[in-house]
N, C-alpha and C positions, 0 to 999 in steps of 0.2 A: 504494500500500500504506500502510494505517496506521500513524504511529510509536506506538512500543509503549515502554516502560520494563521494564529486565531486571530481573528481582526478585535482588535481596540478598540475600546469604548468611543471616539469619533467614529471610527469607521461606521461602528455599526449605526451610528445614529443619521449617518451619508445615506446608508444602504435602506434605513427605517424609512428615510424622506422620500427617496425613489421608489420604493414601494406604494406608498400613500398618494404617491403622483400615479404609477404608469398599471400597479397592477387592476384596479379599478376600469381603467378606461380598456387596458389588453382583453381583460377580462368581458368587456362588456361586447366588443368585437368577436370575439370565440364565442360568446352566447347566441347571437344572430349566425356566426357560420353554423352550430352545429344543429339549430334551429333549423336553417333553410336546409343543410342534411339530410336531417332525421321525421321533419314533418310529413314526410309520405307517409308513413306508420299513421298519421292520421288520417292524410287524406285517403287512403284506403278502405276506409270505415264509409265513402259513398263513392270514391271516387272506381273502385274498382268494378263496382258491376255499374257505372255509368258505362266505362269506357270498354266492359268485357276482358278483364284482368281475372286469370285462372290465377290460386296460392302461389303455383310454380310459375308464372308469368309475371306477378307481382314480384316474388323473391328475386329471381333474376334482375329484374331492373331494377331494385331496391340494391341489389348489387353491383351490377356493372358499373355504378357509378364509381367504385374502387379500381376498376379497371383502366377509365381515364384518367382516375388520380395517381395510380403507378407509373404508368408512361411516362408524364410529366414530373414526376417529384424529385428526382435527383438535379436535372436542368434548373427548376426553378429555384432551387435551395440556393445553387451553383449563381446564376441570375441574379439573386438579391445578394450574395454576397460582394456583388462586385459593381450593382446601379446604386444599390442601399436599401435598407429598409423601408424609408418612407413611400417610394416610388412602388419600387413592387410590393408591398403589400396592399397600396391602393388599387392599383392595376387588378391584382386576385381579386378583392372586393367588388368593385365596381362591374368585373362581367361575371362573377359568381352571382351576385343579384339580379342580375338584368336574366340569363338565363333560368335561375331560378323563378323569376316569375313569369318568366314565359311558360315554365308546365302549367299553367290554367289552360293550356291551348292543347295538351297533351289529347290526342283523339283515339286511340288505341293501342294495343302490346309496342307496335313500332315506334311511335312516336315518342312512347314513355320511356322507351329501351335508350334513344338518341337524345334524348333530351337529359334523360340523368347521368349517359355515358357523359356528355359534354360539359354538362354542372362539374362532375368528376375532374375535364380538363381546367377547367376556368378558375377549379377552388385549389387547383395540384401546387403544394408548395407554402398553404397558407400558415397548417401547423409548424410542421416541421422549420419555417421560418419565425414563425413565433417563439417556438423553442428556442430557437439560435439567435432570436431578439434577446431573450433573457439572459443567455451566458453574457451578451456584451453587460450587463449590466449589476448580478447577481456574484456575488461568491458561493462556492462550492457548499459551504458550513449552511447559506440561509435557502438552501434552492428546493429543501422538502418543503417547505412553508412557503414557499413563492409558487412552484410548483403546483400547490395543493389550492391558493389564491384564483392563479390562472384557470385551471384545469376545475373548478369548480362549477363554470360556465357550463361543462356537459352536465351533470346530472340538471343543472337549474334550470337549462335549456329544456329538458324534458319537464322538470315539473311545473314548471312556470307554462312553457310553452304547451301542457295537456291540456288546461283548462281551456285556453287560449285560442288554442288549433281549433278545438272540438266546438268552440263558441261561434267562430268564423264560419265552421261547415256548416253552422243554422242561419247564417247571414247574407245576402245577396245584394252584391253591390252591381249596376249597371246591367240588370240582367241575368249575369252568371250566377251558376251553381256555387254553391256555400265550399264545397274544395276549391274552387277555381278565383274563389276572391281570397282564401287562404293563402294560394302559390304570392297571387299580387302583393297584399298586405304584407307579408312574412318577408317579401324578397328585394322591396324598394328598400326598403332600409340600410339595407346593405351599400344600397347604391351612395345613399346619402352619407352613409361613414367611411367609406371609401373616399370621398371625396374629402371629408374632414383629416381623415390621416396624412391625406396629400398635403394636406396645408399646417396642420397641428405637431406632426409626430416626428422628435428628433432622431437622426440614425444612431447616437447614441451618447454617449457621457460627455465628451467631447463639444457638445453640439446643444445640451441641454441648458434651458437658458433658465430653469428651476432652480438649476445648481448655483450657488457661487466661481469664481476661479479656481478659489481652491479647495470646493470641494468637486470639481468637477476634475482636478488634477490627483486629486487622493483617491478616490474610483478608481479611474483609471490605471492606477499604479500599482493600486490592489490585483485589478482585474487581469495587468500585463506579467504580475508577477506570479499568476495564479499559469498563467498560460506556458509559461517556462517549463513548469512540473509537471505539463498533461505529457503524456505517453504517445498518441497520437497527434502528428500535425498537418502531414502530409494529407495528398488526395487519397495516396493511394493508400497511406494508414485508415482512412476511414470508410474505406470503401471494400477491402481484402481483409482486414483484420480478424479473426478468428472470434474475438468480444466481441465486434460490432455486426456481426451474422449472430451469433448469442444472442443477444441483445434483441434480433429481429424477427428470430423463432418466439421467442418468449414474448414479446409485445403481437405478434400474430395470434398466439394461443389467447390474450386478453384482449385485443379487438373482436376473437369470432362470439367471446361471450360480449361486450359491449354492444356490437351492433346487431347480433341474434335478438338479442334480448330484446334494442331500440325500439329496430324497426316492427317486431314483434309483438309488443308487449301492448298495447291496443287492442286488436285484434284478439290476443290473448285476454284479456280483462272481459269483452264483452264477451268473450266464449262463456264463461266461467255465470254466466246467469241473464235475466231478464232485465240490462241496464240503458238508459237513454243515450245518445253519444254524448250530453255532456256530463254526464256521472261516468261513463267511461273516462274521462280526461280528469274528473275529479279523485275517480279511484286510482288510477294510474300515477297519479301527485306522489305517491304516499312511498314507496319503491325508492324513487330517485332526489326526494326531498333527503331521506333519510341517507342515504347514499353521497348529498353533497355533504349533511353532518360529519357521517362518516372520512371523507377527504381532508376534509380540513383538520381532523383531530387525529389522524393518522401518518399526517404528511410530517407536521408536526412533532410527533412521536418520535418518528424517522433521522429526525435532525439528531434529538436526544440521543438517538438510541445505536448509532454509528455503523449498524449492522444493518444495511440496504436490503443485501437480497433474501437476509429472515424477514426481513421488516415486506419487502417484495410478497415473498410465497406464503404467509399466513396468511393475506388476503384473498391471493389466488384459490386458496384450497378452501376456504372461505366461500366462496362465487359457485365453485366447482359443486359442494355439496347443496347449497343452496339449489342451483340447477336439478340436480339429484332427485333430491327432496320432492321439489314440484314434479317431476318428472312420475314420479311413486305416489302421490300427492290423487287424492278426488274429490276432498273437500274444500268448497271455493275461498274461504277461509283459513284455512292451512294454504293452500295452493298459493295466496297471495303473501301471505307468513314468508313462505319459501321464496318468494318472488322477491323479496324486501332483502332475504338474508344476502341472495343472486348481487344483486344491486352493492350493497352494501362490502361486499367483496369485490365485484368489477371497481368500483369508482374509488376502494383506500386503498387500491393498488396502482394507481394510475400516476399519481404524484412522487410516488416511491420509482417506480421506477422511472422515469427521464432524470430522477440523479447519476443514475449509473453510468449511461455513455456520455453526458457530459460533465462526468469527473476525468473521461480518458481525452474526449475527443479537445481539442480547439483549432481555430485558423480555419484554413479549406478542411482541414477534417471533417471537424465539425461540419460543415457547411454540408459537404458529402454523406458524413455518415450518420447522422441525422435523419437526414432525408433518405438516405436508405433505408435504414430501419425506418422509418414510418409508412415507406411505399411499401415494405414487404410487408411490414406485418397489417397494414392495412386492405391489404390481402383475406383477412379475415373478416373484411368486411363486406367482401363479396360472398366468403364460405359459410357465413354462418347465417346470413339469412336466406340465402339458396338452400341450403341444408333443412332448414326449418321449412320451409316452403316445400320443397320434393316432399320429405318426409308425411306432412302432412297432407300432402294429395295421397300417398301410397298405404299410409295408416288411418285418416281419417283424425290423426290426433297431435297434439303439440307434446307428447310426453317423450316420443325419441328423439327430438329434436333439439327439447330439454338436455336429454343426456348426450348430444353431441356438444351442445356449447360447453357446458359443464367438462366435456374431456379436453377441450382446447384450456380451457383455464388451469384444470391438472395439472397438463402436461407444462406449463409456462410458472408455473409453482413448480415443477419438479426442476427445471432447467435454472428456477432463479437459486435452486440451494446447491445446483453443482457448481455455479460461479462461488459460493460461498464455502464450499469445500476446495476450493482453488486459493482461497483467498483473494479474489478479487473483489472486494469492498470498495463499493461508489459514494464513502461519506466524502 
């Protein structure tokens, strides 16, 4: 493990300010991407027998959207590391929204298949650039708790966004159907902060006019001398690395149960009994509210607790039995118990691990391997709601489908405790 130097009481109070500035606003940006996302899971609830969307036709193109985000994700990492942040992450933003609300137009399997591939290329690069926003700014010691800030936008994104979605689909703006002013509503927004980060949001410490001179000189000094001691710097360190393909299995196994679940869990909710759609969005709250608690008090933990990838795989095998459970599960009651526990494992694992590879990674590494691991393992964001989706035309039920996400989370718990029998520690 690398020695590290503890930051000083100034320091930390540099790195407290930048928090209170940047992870709110980062934050509130990753809430709307993962929103415009994951909102098909809603609009599914009318939109799929408008448009004649079979399980296995929805899953697929609830999937493929990962497919254009693989393609793209290494280039754009690559991209922003070298126009800057402010520029390309507006650029993502601004035609991630515009095509996102273009699916109101979505007319059948085809068009919903090209339209979500496309979303897939327009948003490639938005994470994993986010990610490599915060190394320029964060220390190694505060990035579980920063991490857990940021990344707390997914679960809030669903819970916030269930009641939300499902409200929209009884709403009819201009004529259109209640999904089809959902796509609209949901996806301008984007547009609009996209254009705000073009004009608001600095590339980095350097640049920050929040900061003083000197503390804008002390960050950075921190940060340049954190960079000396990573392991990885080169492209091709982050790209070939033997940890950073690690790293990308283990984050695959936890995206199939994120977005199995996501895009699913709708769908799933109303199975489970005689519910209106917007009691479906109010039931569905309860999973991923609990879930963002979870994040935040985990991620945290994590800091304390110096051991990453124990702190990693409790959660994962966490998720994993949760899946289980429902899977074995017939009462709607338990069923959601289990759904809760599901959740509550995906999302306190998710801040734990992006400490790991950017304890190794910096430079173009980082920029590269970063973005690798998130295009592979986001990979599983194509497997695991396809999986659910076959499954459930071939069985009639969501309980095998249950126990494939569930294995993907396993197995990404078992790979986070062989890096820890390595001793590779990402405090």
């Amino acid at each position: 493990m690398m020695t590290e130097t503890a930051l000083d009481e100034t320091e930390r109070a540099i790195v407290a300010k930048v928090a209170r500035r940047l992870i709110p606003c980062l934050a509130v940006l990753y809430f709307v991407s993962f929103l415009d996302r994951v909102n098909v899971g809603f609009a599914a609830l009318t939109m799929n027998q408008d448009v004649g969307l079979s399980a296995s036709a929805y899953g697929f193109g609830a999937g493929i959207f990962f497919l254009g985000y693989f393609i793209f994700e290494v280039p754009s990492n690559l991209i922003m590391k070298k126009v800057g942040a402010r520029r390309w992450i507006a650029r993502i933003m601004i035609s991630w929204g515009l095509v996102s609300a273009a699916m109101a137009f979505v007319s059948g399997p085809v068009s919903f298949w090209c339209l979500r591939f496309l979303l897939g290329l327009a948003e490639a690069g938005f994470f994993p650039g986010m990610i490599l926003y915060l190394t320029y700014w964060f220390p190694k010691e505060t990035r579980g708790r920063v991490m857990g800030g940021f990344l707390i936008a997914i679960p809030l994104s669903s819970a916030l966004g269930a009641p939300l979605s499902t409200m929209l689909l009884e709403t009819s703006l201009f004529g259109l159907k209640g999904w089809q002013t959902m796509f609209i509503v949901e996806g301008l927004p984007a547009v609009l902060l996209g254009i705000a980060v073009l004009c608001l949001m600095p590339d980095g410490p350097r640049d920050a006019k929040f900061l003083t001179p000197d503390e804008r000189e002390r960050l950075a000094a921190v940060l340049e001398r954190e960079g000396t001691q990573a392991t990885h710097a080169s492209l091709r360190d982050g790209l070939m690395s033997g940890a950073v393909w690690r790293f990308a299995l283990i984050y695959l196994g936890l995206v199939i149960g994120l977005y199995g679940f996501g895009f699913w869990a709708p769908q799933m909710v109303k199975s489970l009994g005689t519910l209106s759609t917007l009691q479906v969005g109010l039931v569905t709250m309860g999973p991923f509210a609990l879930g963002a608690v979870a994040m935040h008090i985990w991620g945290r933990r994590s800091d304390r607790s110096g051991d990453r990838n124990l702190a990693l795989a409790l959660p994962a095998f966490l998720g994993a039995a949760g899946f289980a459970a429902s899977a074995a599960s017939t009462d709607p009651v338990l069923t959601m118990a289990a759904f809760t526990v599901a959740a509550i494992g995906i999302y306190a694992s998710l801040p734990v691990f992006w400490t790991l590879p950017t304890a190794i990674l910096t430079g173009t590494a980082a920029a590269g391997g970063i973005a690798l691991i998130n295009s592979i393992g986001n990979l599983g964001g194509y497997v695991g709601p396809v999986a659910v989706g076959w499954l459930r035309d071939q069985t009639g039920s969501y309980s095998g489908g249950m126990l494939a996400l569930g294995a993907g989370m396993a197995a990404a718990g078992l790979l986070a405790l062989t890096g820890r029998r390595a001793g590779a520690r990402g405090s």
